[in-house]
VEXMAR-193469 format. One record per residue (C-alpha): residue in one letter; x, y, z. Coordinates in steps of 0.001 Angstrom, whole numbers, padded with zeros to 6 digits, always signed. Layout:
BEGIN
AXYZ...
END
This chain:
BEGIN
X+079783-056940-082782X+081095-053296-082212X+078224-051800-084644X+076081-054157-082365X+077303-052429-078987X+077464-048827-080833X+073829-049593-081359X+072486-051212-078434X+071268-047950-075836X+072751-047947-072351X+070942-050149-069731X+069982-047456-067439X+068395-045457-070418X+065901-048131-071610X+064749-048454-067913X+064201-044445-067953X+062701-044618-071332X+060322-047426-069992X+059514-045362-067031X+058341-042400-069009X+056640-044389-071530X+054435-046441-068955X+054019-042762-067296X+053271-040836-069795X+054819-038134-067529X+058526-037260-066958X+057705-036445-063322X+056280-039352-062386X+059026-041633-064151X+061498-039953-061940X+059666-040382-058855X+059582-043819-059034X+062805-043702-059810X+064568-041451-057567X+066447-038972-059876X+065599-035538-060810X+062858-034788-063718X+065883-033150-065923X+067512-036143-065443X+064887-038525-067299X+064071-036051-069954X+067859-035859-070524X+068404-039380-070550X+065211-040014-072990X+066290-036944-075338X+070151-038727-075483X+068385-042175-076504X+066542-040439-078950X+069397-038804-080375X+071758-042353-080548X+068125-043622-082474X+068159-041115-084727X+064418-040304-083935X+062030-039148-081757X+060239-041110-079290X+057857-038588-077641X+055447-036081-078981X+055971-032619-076421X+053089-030482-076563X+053146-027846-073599X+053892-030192-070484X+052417-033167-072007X+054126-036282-073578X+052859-038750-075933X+055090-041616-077511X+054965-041364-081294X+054546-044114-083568X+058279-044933-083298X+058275-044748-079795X+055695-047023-079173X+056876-049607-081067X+060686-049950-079157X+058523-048750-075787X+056567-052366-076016X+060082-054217-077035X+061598-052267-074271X+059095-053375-071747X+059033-057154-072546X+062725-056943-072600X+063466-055498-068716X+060342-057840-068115X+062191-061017-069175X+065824-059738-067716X+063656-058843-064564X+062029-062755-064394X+065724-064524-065658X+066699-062602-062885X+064881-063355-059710X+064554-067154-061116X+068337-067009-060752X+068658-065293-057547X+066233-067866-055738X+067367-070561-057327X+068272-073182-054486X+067269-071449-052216X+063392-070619-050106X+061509-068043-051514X+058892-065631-050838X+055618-065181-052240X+053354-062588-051404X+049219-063252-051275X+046969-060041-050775X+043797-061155-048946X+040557-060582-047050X+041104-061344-043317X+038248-063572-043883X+040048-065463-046495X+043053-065739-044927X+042032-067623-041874X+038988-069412-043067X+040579-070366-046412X+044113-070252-046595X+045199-071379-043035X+043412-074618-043211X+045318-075503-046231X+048478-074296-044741X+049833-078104-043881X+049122-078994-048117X+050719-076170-049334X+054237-076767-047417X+053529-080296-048931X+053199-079297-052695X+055123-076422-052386X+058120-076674-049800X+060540-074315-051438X+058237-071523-051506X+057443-069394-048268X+053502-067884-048845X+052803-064225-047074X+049477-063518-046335X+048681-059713-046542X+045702-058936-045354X+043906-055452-045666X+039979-054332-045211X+040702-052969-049136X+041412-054613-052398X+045183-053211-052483X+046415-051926-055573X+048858-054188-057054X+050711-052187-059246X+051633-049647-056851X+052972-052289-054137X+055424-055133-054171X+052743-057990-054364X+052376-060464-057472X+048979-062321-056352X+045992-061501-054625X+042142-062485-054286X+039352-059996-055566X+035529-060586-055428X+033302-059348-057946X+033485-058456-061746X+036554-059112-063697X+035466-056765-066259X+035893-053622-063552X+039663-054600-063002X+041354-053785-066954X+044516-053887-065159X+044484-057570-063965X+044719-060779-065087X+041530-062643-062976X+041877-066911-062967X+037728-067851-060944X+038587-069591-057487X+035287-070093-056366X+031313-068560-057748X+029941-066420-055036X+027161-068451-053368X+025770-067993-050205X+023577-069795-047620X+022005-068919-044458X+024246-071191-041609X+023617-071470-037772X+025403-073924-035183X+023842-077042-033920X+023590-075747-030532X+021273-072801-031867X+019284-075152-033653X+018494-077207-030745X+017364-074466-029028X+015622-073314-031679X+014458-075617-033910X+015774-076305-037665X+013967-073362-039886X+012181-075399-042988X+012156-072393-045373X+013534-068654-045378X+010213-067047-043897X+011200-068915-041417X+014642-067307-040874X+012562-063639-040206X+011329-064879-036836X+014952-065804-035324X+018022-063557-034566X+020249-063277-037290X+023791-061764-037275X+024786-058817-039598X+027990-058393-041338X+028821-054930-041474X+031699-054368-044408X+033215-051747-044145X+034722-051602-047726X+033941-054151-050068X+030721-054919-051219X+028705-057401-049603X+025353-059622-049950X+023182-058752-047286X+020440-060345-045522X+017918-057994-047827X+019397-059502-050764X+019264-062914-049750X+015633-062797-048937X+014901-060778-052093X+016068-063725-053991X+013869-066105-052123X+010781-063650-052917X+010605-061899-049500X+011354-058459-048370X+013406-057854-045513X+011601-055666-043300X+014492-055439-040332X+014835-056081-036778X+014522-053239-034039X+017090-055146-032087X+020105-057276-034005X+023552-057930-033437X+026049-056128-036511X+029863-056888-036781X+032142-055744-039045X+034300-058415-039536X+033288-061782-041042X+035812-064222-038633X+033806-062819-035746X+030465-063178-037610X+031200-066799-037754X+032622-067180-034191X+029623-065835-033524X+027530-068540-035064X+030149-071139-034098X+028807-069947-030514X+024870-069780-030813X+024277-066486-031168X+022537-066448-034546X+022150-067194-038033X+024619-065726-040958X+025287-065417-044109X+028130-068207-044681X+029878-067729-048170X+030531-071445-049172X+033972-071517-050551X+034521-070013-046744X+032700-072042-044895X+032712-075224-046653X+035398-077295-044155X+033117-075938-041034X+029686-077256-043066X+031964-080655-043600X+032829-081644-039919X+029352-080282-038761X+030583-077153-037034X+027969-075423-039378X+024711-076110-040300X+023210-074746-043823X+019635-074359-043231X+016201-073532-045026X+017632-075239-048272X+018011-071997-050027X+021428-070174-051122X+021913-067545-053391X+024174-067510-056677X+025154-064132-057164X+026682-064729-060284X+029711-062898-059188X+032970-065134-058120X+036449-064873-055997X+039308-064482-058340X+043331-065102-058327X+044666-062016-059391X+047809-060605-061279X+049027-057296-062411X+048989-056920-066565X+052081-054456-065636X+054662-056923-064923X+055387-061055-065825X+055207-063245-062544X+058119-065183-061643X+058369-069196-061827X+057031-069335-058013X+054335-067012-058075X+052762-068552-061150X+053323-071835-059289X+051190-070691-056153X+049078-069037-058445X+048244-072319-060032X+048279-074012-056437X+045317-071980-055396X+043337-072645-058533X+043613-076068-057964X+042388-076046-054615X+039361-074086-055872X+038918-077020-057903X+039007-079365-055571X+036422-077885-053404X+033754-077404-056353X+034287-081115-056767X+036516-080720-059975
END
């Protein structure tokens, strides 16, 4: 047991080391950790000299682990990861905790809110924070273990992506409108009435072009239309008459059920793109995130039907 604690490096030092190593930059590591940059690369050099070997190639004012080094750097990390988990599992335990959700304002009142009342149900220990943002926010740089991302998994290497819902989308009006209006038998239809615009403003949306382009039309525009730049108010702005919109279905899908909205023309558009739950790759979630995690992947199931 002495050889043991000769051996085993000095707490503080394996969290510099993993610093530096998941840096690749001494200045960095000590940034985000609040001590000086001759601080780290004197705490790395006195772990490699109780190793007995060096754990970073120095060329100029570059580092690079060596082979040696990046074999204890991915211990290291899975190590502070598990002490880091054991950890806040022990410090919540018996107690509420909470969990953090990154989301779309859209999402969070036309998705999440509704299911608000099932959630405290399944999940009573666990308080849920909704954080929502007109960007995707960058997990790894802020305090937030889930979120929900449209698009392509494949353009996010640093997450983990679990499908919540495929991306399909139908042209929806209100029942009012429609009695005004009449009920619109087929898209051409559609380019005759007033239709409402979303506007994003950061993340990439289907359009009206693009939904008419996949029922063989072109779009040709309207001189005069009404634009917003949020999606809630798109919909309260069906919800009271003013037009037809673009209504995502996972979104929509309670509104379409008690007859709020109407789908109309028959036609919707699979994008083959999807919502996702998403997770940083940097760091392990805890027992309750992975449990909300799994919570909202359920309820995606539930409203394809599964």
């Amino acid at each position: 047991m002495e050889s043991f604690r000769r051996l085993l490096p000095s707490a503080s030092s394996l969290v510099v080391f993993e610093a530096a190593g998941r840096h690749l930059n001494f200045t960095r590591a000590a940034q985000e950790l609040g001590m000086s940059q001759a601080a780290v690369s004197y705490a790395v050099r006195g772990l490699e000299q109780q190793l007995g070997v060096a754990l970073f190639h120095r060329v100029h004012r570059a580092v690079s682990l060596t082979d040696a080094g990046e074999r204890f750097h991915t211990d290291v990390s899975l190590g502070l990861a598990r002490i880091q988990k054991s950890a806040e599992d022990i410090r919540s335990k018996g107690r509420e905790v909470n969990v953090t959700l990154a989301a779309s304002t859209a999402f969070a009142s036309m998705w999440m809110l509704p299911r608000l009342s099932r959630l405290r149900e399944d999940l009573p220990d666990i308080d849920l924070r909704i954080q929502t943002s007109v960007r995707d926010l960058d997990l790894d740089e802020e305090p937030i273990p889930l979120a929900i991302r449209g698009g392509d998994p494949a353009t996010w290497p640093r997450y983990h992506a679990a499908m919540l819902a495929p991306e399909i989308v139908a042209a929806v009006a209100s029942p009012a409108f429609l009695e005004r209006h009449g009920t619109p038998a087929t898209p051409r239809d559609l380019l005759t009435l007033p239709l409402i615009h979303l506007e994003e403003p950061v993340r990439a949306a289907c359009d009206w072009a693009e939904w008419f382009a996949s029922a063989g039309l072109r779009y040709p525009g309207h001189s005069r239309r009404l634009a917003i730049n949020d999606y809630v108010l798109v919909i309260q702005a069906v919800l009271a008459g003013d037009g037809v919109a673009l209504g995502w279905q996972h979104l929509i899908e309670m509104q379409v059920r008690s007859g709020a909205l109407v789908p109309v023309t028959g036609h919707v558009l699979s994008t083959g793109m999807a919502f996702h739950v998403v997770w940083p790759r940097s760091r392990e979630l805890n027992n309750h995130a992975r449990r909300v995690r799994d919570w909202l992947l359920d309820e995606g199931r539930r409203g394809l039907g599964g």
